[in-house]
C-alpha positions as semicolon CSV with decimal commas, in nm:
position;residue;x (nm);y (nm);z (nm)
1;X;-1,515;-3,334;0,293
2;X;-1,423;-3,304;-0,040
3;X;-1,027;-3,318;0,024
4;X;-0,825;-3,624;-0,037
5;X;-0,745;-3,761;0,316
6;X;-0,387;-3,689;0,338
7;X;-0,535;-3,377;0,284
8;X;-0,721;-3,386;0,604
9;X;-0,503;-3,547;0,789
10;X;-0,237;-3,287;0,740
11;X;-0,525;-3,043;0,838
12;X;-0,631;-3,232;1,133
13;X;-0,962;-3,295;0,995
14;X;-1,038;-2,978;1,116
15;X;-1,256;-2,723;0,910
16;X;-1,143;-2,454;1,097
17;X;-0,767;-2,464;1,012
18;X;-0,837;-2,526;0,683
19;X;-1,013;-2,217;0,673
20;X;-0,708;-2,015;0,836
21;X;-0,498;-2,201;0,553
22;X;-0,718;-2,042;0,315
23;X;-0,764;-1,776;0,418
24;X;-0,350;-1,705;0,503
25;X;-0,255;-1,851;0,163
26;X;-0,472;-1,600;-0,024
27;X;-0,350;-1,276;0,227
28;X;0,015;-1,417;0,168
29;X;0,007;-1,422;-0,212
30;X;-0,274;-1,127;-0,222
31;X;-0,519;-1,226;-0,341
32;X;-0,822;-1,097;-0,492
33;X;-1,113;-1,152;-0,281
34;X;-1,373;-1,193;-0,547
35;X;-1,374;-1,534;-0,768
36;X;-1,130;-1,668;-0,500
37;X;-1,233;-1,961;-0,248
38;X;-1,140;-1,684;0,070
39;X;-1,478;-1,547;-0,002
40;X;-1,664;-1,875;0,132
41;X;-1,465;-1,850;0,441
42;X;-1,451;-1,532;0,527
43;X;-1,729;-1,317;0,497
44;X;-1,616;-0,906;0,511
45;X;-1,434;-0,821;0,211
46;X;-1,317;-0,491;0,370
47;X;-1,166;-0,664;0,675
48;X;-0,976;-0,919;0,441
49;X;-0,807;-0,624;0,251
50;X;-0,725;-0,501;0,568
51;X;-0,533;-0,813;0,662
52;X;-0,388;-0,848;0,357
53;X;-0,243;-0,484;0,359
54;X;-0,097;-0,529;0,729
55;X;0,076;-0,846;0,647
56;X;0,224;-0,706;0,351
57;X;0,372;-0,426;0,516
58;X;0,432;-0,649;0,850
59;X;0,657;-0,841;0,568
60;X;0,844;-0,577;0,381
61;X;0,623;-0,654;0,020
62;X;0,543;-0,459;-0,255
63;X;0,193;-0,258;-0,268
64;X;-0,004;-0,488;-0,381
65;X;-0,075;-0,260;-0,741
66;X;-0,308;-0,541;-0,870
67;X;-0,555;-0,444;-0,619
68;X;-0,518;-0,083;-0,652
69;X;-0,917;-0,036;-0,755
70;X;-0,971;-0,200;-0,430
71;X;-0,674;-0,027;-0,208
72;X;-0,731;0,299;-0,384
73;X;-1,092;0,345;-0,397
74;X;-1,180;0,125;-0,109
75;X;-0,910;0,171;0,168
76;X;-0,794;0,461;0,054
77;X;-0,425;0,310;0,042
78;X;-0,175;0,499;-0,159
79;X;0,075;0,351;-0,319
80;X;0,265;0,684;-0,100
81;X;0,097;0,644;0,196
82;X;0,171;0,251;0,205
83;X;0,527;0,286;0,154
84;X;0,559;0,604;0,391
85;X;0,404;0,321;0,670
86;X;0,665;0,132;0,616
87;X;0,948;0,345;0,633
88;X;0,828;0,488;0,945
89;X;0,808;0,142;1,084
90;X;1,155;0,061;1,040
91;X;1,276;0,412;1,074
92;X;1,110;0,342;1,438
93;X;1,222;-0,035;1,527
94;X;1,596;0,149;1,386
95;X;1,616;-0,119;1,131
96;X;1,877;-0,106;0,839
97;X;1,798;0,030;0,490
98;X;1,902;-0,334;0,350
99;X;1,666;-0,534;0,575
100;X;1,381;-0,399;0,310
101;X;1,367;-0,605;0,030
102;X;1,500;-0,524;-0,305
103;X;1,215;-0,441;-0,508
104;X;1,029;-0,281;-0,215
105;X;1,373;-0,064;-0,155
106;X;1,347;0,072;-0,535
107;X;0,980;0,143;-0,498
108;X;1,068;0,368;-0,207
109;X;1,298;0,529;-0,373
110;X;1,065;0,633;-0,672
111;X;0,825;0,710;-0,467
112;X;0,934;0,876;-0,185
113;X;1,317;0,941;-0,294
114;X;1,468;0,801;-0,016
115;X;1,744;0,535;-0,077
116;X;2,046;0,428;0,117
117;X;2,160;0,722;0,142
118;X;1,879;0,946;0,189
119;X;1,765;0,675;0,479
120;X;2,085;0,698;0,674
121;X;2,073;1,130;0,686
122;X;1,678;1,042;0,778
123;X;1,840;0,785;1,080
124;X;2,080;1,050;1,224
125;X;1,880;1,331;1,236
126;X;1,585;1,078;1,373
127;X;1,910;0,996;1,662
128;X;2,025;1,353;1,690
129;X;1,681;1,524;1,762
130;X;1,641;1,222;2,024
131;X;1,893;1,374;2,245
132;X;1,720;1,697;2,259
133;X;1,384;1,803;2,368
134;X;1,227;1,896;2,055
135;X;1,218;1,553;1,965
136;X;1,105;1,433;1,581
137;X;0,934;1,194;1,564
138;X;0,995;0,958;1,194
139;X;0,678;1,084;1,041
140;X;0,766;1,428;1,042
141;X;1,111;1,357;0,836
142;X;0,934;1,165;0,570
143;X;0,793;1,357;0,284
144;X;0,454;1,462;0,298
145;X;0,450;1,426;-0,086
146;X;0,527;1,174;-0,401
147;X;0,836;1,251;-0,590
148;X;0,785;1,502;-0,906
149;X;0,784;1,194;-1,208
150;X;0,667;1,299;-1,575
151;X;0,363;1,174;-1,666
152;X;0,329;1,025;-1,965
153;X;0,062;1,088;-2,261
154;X;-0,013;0,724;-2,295
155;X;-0,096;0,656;-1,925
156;X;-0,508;0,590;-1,773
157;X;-0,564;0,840;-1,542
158;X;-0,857;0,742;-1,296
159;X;-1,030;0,865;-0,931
160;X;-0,950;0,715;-0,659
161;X;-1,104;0,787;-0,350
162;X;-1,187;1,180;-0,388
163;X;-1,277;1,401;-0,077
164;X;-1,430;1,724;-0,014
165;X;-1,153;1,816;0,126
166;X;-0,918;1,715;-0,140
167;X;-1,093;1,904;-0,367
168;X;-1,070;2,187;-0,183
169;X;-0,702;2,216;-0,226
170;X;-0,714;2,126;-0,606
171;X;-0,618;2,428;-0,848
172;X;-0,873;2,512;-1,073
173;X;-0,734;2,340;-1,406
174;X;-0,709;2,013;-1,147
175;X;-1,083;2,004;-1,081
176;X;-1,178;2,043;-1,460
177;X;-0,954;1,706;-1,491
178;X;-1,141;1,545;-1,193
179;X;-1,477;1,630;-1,280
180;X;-1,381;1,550;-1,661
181;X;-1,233;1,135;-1,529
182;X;-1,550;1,164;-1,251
183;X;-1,806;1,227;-1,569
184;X;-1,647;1,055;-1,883
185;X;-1,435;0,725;-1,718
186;X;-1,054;0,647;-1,678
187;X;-0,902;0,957;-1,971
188;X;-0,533;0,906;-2,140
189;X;-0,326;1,144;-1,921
190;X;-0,246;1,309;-2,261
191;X;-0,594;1,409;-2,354
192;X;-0,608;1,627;-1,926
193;X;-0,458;1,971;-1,910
């Protein structure tokens, strides 16, 4: 009621779409949902970071790394595992390499190593083992892990979302670091073993 009427009009004085325009404009531009007006029109903060993470990777965009806190910690989202999704997707629809988007194309590739190149060995072998039996599936010609990258002295290391489990596979000088950013805060990367 408090829109100018050409506003409302455009809306069709309807509260309900101007909720969905809301609540799309903040997914499509992502967002935070605290101190943002999605949080008066949609209630679960969990499911709106879920909708925000499927359109961006529905839409080719870059992991949203402003949210990381939230996509990290909350979701459980990697940077990794988020661009891993999406090469499997269009490894799977048997899209080109170019139809991702250039930045999103050079975050794959420092991420997971896989460029132009790398995509269209991934595409063959994804065709060849098609014609056999043993068939392999995208997922299992991805890498399972990051690319090696140097870590600089100067970065904030934090926790994300740490598991029993991952834990369990930690080396010993890994789970001094963990419990050390788990007890003190976020630690330079410089002042970690």
């Amino acid at each position: 009621s408090k829109l100018p009427a050409n506003v409302r009009q455009s809306l069709g004085n309807s509260q309900r779409e101007y909720e969905k325009q809301v609540v799309l404009y903040s997914i499509r531009n992502q967002l935070r949902y605290r101190n943002n007006l999605v949080k008066h029109v949609k209630k679960d903060e969990r499911k709106y970071y879920e909708e925000l993470l499927k359109y961006s990777r529905d839409h080719l965009m870059l992991y949203p790394y402003h949210l990381s806190d939230i996509m990290v910690k909350g979701l459980r989202i990697t940077p990794f595992s988020y661009y891993t999704g999406i090469m499997e997707d269009i490894m799977n629809s048997e899209k080109s390499y170019d139809s991702l988007p250039n930045f999103t194309a050079a975050d794959c590739l420092r991420l997971l190593g896989i460029g132009r190149n790398q995509y269209i060995d991934l595409m063959n072998q994804c065709r060849s083992s098609k014609k056999f039996f043993r068939r392999k599936t995208a997922r299992d010609l991805l890498p399972v892990k990051p690319v090696e990258i140097a870590i600089e002295a100067w970065w904030v290391v934090q926790a994300g979302y740490i598991t029993e489990d991952d834990i369990k596979i930690c080396t010993l000088p890994e789970k001094c670091a963990i419990d050390k950013i788990i007890d003190a805060g976020p630690q330079l990367s410089g002042s970690l073993d």
